[in-house]
Backbone as a ProteinNet text record, in pm:
[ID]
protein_1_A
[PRIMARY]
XXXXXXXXXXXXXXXXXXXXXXXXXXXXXXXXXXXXXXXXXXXXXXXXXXXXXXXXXXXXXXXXXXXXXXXXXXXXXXXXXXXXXXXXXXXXXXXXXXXXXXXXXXXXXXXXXXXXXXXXXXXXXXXXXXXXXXXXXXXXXXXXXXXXXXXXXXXXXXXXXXXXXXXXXXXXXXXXXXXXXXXXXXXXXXXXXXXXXXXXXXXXXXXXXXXXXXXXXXXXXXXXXXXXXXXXXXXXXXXXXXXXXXXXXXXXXXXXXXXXXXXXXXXXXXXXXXXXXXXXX
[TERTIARY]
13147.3	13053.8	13043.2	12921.4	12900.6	12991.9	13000.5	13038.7	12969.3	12814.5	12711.1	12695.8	12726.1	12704.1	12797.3	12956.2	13087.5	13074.8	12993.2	13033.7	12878	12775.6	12696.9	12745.9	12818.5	12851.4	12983.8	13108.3	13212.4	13133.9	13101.5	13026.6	12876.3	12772.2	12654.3	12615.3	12667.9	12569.4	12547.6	12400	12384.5	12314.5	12346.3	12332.2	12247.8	12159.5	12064.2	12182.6	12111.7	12173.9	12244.9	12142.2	12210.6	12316.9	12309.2	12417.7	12549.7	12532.6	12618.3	12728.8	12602.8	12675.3	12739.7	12661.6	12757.1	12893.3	12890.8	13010.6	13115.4	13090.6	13184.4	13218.1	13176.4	13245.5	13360.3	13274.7	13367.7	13474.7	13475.3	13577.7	13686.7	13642.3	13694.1	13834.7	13700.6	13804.3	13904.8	13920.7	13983.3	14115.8	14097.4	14203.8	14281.7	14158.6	14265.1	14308.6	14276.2	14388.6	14493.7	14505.7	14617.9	14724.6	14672.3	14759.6	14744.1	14733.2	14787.7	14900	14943.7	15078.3	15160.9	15066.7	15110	15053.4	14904.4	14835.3	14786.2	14880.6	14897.8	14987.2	14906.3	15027.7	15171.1	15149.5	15196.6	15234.6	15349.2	15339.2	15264.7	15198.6	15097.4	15129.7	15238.5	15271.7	15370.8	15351.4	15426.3	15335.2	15375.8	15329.5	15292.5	15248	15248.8	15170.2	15090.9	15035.7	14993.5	15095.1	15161.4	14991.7	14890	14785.4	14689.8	14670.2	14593.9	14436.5	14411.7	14279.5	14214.4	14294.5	14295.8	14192	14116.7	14008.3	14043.9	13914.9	13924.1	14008.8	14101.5	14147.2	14208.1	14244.4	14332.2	14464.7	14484.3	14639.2	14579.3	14555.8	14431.1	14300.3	14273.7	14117.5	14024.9	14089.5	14013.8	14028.5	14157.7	14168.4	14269.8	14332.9	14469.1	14392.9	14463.1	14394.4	14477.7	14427.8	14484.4	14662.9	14738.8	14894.3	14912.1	14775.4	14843.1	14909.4	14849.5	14871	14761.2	14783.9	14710.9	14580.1	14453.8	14362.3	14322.3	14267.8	14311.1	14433.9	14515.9	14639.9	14624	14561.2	14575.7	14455.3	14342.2	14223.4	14207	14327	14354.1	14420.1	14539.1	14610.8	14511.8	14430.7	14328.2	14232.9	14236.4	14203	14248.9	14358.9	14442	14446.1	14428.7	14416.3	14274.3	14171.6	14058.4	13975.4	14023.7	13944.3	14061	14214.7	14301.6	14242.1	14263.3	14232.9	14098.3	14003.6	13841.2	13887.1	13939.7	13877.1	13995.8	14066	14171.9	14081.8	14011	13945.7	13824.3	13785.3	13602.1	13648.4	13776.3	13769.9	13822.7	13906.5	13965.3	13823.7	13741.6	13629.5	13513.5	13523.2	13371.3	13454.1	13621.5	13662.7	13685.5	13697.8	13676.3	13544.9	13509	13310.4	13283.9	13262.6	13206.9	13214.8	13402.1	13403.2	13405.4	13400.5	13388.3	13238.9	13131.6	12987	12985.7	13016.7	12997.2	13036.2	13149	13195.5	13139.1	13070.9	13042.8	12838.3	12803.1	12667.1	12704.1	12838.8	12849.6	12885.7	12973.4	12976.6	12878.6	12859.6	12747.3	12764.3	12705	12725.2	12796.6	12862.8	12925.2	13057.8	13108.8	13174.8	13082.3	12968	12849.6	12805.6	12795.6	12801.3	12876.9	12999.8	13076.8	13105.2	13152.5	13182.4	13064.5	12922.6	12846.9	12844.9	12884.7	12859.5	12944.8	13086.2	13249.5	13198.6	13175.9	13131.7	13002.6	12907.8	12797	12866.5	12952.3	12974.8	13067.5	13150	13224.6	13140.8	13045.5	12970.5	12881	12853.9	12789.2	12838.7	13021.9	13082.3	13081	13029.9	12980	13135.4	13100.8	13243.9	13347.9	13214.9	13352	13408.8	13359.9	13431.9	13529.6	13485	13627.8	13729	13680	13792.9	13912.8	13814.8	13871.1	13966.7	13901.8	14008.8	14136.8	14118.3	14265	14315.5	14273.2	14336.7	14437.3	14351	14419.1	14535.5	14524.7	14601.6	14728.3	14704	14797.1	14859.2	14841.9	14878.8	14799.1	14839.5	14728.1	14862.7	14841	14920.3	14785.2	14887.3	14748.3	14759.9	14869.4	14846.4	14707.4	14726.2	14606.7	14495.7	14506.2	14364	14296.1	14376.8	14284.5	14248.6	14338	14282.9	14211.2	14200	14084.9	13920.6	13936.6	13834.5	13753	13844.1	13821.7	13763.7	13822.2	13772.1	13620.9	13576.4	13491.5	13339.7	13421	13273.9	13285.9	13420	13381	13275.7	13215.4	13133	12982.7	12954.6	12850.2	12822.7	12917.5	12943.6	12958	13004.3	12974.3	12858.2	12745.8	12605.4	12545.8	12591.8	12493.2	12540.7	12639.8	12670.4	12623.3	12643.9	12571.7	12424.2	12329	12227.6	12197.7	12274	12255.3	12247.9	12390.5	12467.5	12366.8	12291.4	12257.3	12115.6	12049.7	11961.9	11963.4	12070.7	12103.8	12148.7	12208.4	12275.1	12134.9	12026.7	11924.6	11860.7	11930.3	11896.6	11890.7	11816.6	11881.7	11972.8	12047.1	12128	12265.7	12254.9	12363.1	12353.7	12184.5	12230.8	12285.9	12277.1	12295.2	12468.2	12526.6	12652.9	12707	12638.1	12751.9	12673.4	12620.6	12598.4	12706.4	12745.9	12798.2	12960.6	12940.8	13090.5	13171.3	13131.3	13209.4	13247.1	13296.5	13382.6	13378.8	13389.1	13369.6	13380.4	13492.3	13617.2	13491.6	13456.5	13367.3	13248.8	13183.7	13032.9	13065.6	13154.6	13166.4	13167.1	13282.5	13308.3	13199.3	13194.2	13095.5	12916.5	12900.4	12761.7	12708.1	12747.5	12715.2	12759.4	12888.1	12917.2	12881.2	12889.2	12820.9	12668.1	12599.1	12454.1	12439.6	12536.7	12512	12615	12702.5	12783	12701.3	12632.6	12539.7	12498.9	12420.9	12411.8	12525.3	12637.1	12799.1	12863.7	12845.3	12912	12843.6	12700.9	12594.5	12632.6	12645.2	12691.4	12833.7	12938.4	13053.2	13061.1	12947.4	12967.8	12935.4	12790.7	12722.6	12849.6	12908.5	13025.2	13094.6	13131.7	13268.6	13224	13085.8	13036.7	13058.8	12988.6	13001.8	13165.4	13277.5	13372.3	13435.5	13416.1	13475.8	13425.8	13297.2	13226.4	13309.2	13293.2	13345.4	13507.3	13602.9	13768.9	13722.4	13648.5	13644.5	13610	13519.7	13495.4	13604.9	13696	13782.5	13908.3	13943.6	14007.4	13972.4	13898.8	13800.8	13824.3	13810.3	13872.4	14013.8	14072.4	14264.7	14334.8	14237.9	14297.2	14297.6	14253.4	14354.5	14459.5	14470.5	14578.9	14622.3	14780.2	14865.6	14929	14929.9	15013.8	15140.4	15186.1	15134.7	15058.8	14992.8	14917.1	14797.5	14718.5	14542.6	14469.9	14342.1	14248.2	14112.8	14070.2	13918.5	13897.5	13838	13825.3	13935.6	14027.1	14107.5	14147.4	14103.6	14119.3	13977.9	13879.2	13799.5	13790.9	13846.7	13912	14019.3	14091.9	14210.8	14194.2	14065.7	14000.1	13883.8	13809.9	13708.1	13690.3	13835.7	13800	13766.6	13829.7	13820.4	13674.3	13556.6	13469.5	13425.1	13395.7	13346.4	13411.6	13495.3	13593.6	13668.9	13718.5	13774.8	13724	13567.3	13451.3	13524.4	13572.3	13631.2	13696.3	13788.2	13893.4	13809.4	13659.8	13591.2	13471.1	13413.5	13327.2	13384.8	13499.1	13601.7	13580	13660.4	13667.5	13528.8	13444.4	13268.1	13228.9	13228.4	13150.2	13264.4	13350.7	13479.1	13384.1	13382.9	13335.3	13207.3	13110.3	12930	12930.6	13039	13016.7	13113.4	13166.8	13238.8	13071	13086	12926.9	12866.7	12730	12659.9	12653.2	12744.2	12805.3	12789.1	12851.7	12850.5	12724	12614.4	12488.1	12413.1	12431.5	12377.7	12393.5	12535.9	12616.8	12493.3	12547.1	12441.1	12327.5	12224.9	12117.5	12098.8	12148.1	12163.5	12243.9	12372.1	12415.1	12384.6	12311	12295.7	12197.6	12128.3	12005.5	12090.1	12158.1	12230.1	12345.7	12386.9	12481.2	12402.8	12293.3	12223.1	12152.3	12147.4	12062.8	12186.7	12299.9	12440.2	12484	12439.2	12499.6	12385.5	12259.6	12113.5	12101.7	12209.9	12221.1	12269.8
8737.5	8662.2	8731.1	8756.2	8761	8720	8797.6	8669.4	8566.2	8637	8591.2	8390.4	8461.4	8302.3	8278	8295.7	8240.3	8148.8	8213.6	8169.1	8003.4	8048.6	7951.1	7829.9	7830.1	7745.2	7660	7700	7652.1	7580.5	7683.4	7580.8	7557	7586.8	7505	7641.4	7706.6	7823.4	7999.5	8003.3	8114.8	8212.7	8306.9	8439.3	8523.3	8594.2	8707.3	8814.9	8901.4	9003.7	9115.5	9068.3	9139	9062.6	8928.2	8801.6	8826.3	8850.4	8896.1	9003.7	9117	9287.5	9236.9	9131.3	9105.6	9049.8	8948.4	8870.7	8981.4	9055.3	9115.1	9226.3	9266.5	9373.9	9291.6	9169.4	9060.7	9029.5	9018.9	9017.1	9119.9	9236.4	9338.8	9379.9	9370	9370.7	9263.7	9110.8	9073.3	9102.7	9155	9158.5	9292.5	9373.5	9495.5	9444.2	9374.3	9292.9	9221.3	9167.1	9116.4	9160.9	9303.6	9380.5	9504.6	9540.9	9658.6	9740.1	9637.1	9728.4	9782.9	9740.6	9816.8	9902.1	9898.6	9981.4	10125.5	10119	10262.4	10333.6	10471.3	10598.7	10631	10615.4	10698.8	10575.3	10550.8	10444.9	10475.8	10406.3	10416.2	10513.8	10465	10576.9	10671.6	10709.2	10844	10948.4	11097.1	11210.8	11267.5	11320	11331.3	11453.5	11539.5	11695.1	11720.5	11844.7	11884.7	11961.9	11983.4	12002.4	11875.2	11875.9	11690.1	11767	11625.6	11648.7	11706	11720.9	11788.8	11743.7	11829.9	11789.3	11693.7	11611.7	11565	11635	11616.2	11642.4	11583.8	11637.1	11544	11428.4	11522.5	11439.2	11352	11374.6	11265.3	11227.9	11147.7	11085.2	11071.2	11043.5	11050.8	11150.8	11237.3	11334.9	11277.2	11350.4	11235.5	11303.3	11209.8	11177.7	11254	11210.8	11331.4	11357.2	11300.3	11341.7	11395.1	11375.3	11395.4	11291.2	11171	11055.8	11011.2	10956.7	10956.9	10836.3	10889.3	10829.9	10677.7	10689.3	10601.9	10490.7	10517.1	10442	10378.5	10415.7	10329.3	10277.7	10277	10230.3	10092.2	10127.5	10000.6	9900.6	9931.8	9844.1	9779.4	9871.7	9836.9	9679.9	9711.3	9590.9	9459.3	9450.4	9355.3	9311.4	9370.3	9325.8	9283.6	9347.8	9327.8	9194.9	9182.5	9070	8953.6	8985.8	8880.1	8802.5	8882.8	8836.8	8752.3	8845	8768.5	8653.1	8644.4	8511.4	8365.9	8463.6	8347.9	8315	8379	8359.3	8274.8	8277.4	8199.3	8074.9	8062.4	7923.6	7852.2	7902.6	7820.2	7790	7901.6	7867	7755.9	7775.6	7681.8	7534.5	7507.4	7409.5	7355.7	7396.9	7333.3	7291.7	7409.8	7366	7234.7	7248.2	7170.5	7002.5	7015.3	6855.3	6821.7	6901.7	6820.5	6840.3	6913.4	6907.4	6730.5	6730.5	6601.3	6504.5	6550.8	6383.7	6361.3	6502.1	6445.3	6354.2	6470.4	6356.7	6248.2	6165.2	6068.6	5905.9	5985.4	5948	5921.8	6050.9	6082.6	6020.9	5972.6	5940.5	6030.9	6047.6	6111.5	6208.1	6142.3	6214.6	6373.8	6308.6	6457.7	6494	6472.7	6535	6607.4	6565.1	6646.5	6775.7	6743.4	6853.5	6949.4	6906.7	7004.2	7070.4	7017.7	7124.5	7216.5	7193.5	7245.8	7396	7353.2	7465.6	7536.2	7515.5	7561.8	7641	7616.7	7721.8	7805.1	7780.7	7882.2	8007.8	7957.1	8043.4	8095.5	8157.2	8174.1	8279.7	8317.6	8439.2	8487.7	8623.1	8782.9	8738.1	8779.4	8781.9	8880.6	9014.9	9093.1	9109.6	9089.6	9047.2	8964.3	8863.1	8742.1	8818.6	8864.2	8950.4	9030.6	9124.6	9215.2	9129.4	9078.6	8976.2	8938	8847.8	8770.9	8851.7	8988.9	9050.3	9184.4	9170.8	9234.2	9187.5	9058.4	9003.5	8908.3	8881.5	8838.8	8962.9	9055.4	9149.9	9113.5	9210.4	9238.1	9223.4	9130.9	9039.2	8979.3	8980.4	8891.8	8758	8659.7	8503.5	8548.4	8639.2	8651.2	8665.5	8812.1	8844.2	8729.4	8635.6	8530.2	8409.3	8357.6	8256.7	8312.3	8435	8453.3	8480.7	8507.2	8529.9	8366.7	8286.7	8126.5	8103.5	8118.4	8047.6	8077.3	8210.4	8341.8	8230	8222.2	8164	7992.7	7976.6	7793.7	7735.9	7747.5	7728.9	7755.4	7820.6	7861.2	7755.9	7752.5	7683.2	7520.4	7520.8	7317.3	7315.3	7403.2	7366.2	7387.5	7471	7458.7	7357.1	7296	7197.3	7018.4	7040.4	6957.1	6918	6990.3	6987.1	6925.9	6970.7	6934.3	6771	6736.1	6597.3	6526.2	6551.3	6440.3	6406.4	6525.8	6451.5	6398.4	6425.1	6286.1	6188.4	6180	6058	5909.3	5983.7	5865.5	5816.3	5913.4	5858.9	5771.3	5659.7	5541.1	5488.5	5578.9	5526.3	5565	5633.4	5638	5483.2	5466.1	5308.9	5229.7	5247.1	5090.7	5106.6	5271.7	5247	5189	5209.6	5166.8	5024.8	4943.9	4827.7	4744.3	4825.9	4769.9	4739.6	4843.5	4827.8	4952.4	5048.7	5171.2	5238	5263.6	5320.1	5514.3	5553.8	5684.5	5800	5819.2	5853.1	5884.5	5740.7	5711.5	5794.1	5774.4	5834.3	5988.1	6028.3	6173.7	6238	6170.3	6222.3	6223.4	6094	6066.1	6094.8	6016.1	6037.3	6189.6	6251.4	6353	6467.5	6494.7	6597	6705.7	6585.6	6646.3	6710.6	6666.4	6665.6	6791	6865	6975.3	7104.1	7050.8	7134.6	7262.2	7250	7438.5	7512.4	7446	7512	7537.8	7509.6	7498	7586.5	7635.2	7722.9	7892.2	7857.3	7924.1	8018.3	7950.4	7984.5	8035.4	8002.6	8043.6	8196.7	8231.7	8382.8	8427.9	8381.8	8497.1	8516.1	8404.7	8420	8506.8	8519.7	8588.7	8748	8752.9	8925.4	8936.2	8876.9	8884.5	8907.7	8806.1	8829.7	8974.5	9019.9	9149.4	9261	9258	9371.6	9341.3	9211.1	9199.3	9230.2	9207.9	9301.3	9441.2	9479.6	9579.8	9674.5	9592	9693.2	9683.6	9556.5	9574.5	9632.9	9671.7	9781.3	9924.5	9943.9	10077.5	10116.6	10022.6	9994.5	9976.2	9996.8	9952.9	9880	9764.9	9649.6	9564.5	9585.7	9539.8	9553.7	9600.6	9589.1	9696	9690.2	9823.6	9912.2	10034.9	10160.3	10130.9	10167.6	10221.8	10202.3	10022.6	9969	9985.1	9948.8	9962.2	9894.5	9841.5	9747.5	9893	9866.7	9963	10008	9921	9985.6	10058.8	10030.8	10114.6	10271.6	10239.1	10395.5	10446.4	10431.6	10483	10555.5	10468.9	10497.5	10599.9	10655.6	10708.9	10839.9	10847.7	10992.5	11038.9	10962	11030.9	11133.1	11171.4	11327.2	11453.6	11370.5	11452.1	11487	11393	11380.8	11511.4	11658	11757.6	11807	11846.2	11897.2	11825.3	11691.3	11609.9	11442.9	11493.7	11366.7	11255.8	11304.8	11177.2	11045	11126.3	10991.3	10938.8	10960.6	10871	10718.5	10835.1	10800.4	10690.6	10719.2	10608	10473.2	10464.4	10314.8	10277.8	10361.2	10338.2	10271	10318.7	10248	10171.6	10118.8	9991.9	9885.6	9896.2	9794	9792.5	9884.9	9858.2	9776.4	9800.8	9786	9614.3	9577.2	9382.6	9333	9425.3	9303.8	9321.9	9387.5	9402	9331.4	9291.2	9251.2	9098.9	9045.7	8878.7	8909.2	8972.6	8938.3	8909.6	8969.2	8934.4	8856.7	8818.7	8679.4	8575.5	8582.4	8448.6	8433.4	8529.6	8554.5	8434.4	8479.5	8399.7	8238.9	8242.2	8120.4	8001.4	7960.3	7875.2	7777.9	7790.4	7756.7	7693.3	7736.8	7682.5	7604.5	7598.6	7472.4	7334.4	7392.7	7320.2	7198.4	7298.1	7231.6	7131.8	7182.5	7123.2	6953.5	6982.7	6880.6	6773.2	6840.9	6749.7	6647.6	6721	6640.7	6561.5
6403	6487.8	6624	6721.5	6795.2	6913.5	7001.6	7129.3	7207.5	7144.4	7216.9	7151.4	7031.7	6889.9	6922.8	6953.5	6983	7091.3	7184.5	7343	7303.7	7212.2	7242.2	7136.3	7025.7	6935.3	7004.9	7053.2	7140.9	7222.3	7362.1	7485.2	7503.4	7403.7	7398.9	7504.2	7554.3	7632	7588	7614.7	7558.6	7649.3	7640.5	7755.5	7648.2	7765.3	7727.5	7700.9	7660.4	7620.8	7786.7	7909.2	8002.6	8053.4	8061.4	8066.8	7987	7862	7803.3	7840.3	7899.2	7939.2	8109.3	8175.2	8265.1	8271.4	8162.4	8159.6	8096.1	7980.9	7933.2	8058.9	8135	8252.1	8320.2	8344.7	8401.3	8379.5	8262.2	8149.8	8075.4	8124.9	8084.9	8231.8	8328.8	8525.8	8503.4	8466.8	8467.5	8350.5	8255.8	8174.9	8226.5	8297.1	8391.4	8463.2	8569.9	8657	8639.4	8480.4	8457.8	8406.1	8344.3	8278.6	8306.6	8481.1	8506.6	8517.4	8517	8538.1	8389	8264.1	8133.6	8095.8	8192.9	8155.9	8219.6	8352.4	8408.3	8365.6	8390.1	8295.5	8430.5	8541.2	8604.6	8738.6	8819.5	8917	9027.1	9132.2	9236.6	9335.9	9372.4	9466	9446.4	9301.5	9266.5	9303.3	9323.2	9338.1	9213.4	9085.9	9010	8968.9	9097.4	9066.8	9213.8	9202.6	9364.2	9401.1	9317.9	9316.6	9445.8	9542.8	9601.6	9582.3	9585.6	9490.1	9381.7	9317.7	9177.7	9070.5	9004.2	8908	8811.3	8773.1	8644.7	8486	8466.9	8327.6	8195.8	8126.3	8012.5	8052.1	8178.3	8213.3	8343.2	8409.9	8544.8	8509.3	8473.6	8368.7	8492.6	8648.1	8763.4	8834.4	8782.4	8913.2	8952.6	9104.9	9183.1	9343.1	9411	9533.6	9653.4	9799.3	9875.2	9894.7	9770.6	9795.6	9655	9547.2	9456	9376.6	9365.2	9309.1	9196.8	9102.6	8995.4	9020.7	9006.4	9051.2	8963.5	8852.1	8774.4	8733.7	8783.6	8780.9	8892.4	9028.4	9156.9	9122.4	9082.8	9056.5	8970.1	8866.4	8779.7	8845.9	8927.4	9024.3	9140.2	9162.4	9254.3	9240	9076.2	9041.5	9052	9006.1	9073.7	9239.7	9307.9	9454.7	9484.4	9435.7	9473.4	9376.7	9305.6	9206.1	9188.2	9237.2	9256.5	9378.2	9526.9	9677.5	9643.7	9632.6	9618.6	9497.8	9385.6	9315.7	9423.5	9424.3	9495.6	9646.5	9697.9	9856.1	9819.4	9673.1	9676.5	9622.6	9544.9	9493.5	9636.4	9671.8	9782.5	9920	9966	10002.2	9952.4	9790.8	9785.6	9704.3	9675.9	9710.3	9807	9896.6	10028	10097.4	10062.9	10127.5	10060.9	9938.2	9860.8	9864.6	9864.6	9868.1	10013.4	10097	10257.8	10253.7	10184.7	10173.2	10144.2	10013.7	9977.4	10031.6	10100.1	10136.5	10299.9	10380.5	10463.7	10444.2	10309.9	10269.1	10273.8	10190.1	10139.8	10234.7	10335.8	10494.3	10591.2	10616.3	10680.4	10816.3	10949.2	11094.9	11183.7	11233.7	11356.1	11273.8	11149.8	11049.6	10987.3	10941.5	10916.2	11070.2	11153.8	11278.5	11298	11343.2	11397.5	11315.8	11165.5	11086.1	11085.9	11066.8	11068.8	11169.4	11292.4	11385	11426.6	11394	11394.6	11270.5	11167.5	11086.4	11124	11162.5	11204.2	11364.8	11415.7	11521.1	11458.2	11340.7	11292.2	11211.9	11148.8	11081.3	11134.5	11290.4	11362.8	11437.8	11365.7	11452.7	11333.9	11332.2	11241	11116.6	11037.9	10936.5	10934.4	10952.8	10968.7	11109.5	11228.8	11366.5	11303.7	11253.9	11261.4	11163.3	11061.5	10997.5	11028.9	11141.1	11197.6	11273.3	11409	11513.2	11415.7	11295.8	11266.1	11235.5	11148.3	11056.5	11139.6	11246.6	11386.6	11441.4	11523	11532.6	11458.4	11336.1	11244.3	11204.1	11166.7	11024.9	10911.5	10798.6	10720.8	10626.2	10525.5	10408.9	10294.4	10193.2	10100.8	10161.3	10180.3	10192	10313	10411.8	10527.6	10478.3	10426.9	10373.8	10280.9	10200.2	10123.6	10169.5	10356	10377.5	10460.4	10504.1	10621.9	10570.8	10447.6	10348.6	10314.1	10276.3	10263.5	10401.1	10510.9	10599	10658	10622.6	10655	10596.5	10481.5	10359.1	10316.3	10340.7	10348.7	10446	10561.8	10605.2	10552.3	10450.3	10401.8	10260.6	10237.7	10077.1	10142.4	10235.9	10306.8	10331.8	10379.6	10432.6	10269.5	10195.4	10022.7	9978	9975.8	9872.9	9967.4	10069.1	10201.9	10158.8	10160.5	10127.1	9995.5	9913.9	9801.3	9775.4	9818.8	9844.5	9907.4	10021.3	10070.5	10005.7	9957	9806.2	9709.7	9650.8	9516.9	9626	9716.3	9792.7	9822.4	9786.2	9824.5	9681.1	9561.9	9445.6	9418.7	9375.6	9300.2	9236.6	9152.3	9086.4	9184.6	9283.6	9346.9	9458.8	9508.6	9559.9	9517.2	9373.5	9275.3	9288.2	9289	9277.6	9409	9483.5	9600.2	9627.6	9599.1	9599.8	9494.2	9412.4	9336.2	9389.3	9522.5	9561	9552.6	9506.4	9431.6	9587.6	9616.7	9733.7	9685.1	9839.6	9834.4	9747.1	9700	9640.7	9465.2	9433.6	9286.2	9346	9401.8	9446	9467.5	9466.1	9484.6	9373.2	9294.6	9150.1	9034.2	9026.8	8902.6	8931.8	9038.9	9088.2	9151.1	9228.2	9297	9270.7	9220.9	9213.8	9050.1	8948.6	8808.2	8853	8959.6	9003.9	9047.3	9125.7	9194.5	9170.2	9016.9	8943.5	8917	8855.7	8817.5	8956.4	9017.9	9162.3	9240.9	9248.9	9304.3	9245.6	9111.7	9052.8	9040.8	9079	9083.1	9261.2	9315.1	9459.1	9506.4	9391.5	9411.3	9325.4	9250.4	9182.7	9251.8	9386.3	9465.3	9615.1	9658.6	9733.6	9710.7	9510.5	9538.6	9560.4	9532.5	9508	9701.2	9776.1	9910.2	9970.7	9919	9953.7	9897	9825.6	9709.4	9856.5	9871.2	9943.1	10123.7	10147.5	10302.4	10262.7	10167.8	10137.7	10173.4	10067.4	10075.8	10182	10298.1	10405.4	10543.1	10516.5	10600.6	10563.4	10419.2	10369.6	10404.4	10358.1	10443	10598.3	10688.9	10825.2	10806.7	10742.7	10719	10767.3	10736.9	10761.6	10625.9	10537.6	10388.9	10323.8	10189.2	10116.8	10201.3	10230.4	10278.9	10216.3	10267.2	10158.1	10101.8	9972.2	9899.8	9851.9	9789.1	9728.4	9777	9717.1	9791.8	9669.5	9735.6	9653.6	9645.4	9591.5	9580.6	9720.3	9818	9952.1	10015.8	10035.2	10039.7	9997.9	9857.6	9765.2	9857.5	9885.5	9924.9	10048.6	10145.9	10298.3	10259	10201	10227.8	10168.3	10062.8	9977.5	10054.2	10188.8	10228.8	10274.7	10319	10352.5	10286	10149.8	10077.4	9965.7	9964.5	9941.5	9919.1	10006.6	9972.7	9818.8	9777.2	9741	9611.5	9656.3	9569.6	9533.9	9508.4	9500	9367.5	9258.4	9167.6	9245.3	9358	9440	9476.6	9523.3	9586	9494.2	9455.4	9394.1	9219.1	9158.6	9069.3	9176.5	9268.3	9289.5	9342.3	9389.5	9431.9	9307.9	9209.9	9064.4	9046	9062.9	9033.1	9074.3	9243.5	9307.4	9238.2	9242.1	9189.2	9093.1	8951.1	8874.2	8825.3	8935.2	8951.8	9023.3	9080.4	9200.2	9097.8	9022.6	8972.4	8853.9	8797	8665	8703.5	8808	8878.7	8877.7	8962.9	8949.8	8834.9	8717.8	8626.7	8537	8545.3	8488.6	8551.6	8689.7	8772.9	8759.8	8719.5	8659	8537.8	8448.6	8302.9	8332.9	8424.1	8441.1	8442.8	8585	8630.3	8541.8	8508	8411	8289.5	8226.5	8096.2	8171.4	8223.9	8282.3	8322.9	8408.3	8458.7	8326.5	8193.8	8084.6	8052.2	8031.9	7991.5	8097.3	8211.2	8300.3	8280.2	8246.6	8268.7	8128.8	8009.6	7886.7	7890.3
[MASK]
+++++++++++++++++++++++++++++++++++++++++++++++++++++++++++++++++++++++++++++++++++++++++++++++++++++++++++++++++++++++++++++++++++++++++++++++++++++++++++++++++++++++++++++++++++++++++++++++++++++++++++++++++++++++++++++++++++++++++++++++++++++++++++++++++++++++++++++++++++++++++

């Protein structure tokens, strides 16, 4: 059977054929991230061809980078930092957005005041400035790099899911619930939040492609993952010199990253629409 017939007979959803080629990349990055470390030949920060920058061959599938470290092997590990940090930075972002979205629709008075405007001045300082600043002044750690990432894009994901909320909130059947007595807590869960599930989940793939690219450019600036380890941006920052000469170190984790963003885009493409049919049943 298909995965395509697998994935639509199990959960009732069915992807185009580029939907498909997105999810499976998706799918493919994540099972490298979980099992890198069985699946590199050589450890990250071993030396392994006194050759730096050394060509593509049988024994380096990328080449090795400017000490002479195996390119592919940090590329796979790479994975792990870069699609660990980002999924751990968007859920924690658009769980947070989301239910203070809703609950300040659901509230609403000087409660949706104030918060909107507390987030609306946060999301109003550049991302990667604020990046830079904490990541400056704190140190550069994953617990950092993933709440400074959350905090970067929870403000974005409270004004989408905000919006959302306070249009079913005048629905009817959400008056009838709270006439009925149903207290906050019910109107969030049952009423509002099934309502704006496809669009919410729809917004947390295009987040996480945004968060992947903003890691990655403050890795690049070296202020991400730290040596020995490195996430994609990183591998990129640390081979640029070598670009004339020893273009594989660069250009491997360049198509890593192209090829996670590009892949979410076309997932989200196909997504939203079949959930949307799923929640509307």
């Amino acid at each position: 059977m298909a995965p395509s017939s697998f994935l639509a007979r199990t959960l009732g959803i069915s992807f185009s054929p580029v939907g498909m080629l997105g999810l499976t990349i998706i799918l493919a990055w994540a099972l490298v991230a979980l099992f890198a470390p069985l699946l590199i030949p050589y450890p990250v920060g071993e030396i392994v061809d006194y050759d730096f920058f050394g060509p593509i061959s049988h024994q380096f599938w990328f080449g090795t980078d400017y000490l002479g470290r195996d390119i592919f092997s940090r590329t796979l590990m790479g994975a792990r930092y870069t699609v660990g940090i980002s999924l751990a930075a968007v859920v924690l972002a658009c769980f947070g957005g989301v239910a203070l979205g809703m609950t300040a629709a659901v509230i609403g008075g000087w409660f949706d005041a104030a918060l909107s405007r507390f987030l609306d001045a946060l999301n109003s300082i550049p991302s990667k400035l604020f990046g830079l600043v904490v990541v400056a002044a704190v140190g550069s750690s994953v617990p950092v790099l993933v709440g400074t990432l959350a905090v970067i894009y929870a403000p974005g994901a409270y004004r989408f899911a905000r919006a959302l909320a306070v249009n079913i909130n005048t629905m009817d059947y959400v008056t009838v619930a709270r006439a009925r007595g149903e207290g906050t807590f019910y109107l969030i869960r049952s009423e509002i939040l099934p309502n704006i599930l496809g669009p919410a989940l729809a917004d947390l793939g295009l987040r996480f492609v945004f968060i992947v690219l903003l890691l990655s450019g403050l890795s690049f600036l070296g202020l991400g993952v730290q040596p020995p380890n490195a996430d994609w941006g990183a591998l990129v920052r640390e081979n640029i010199g070598g670009l004339p000469y020893g273009a594989p170190a660069v250009i491997f984790p360049c198509l890593a990253i192209a090829s996670l963003t590009i892949s979410v885009n076309l997932l989200i493409d196909n997504l939203p629409r079949k959930i949307r049919d799923r929640s509307a049943s």
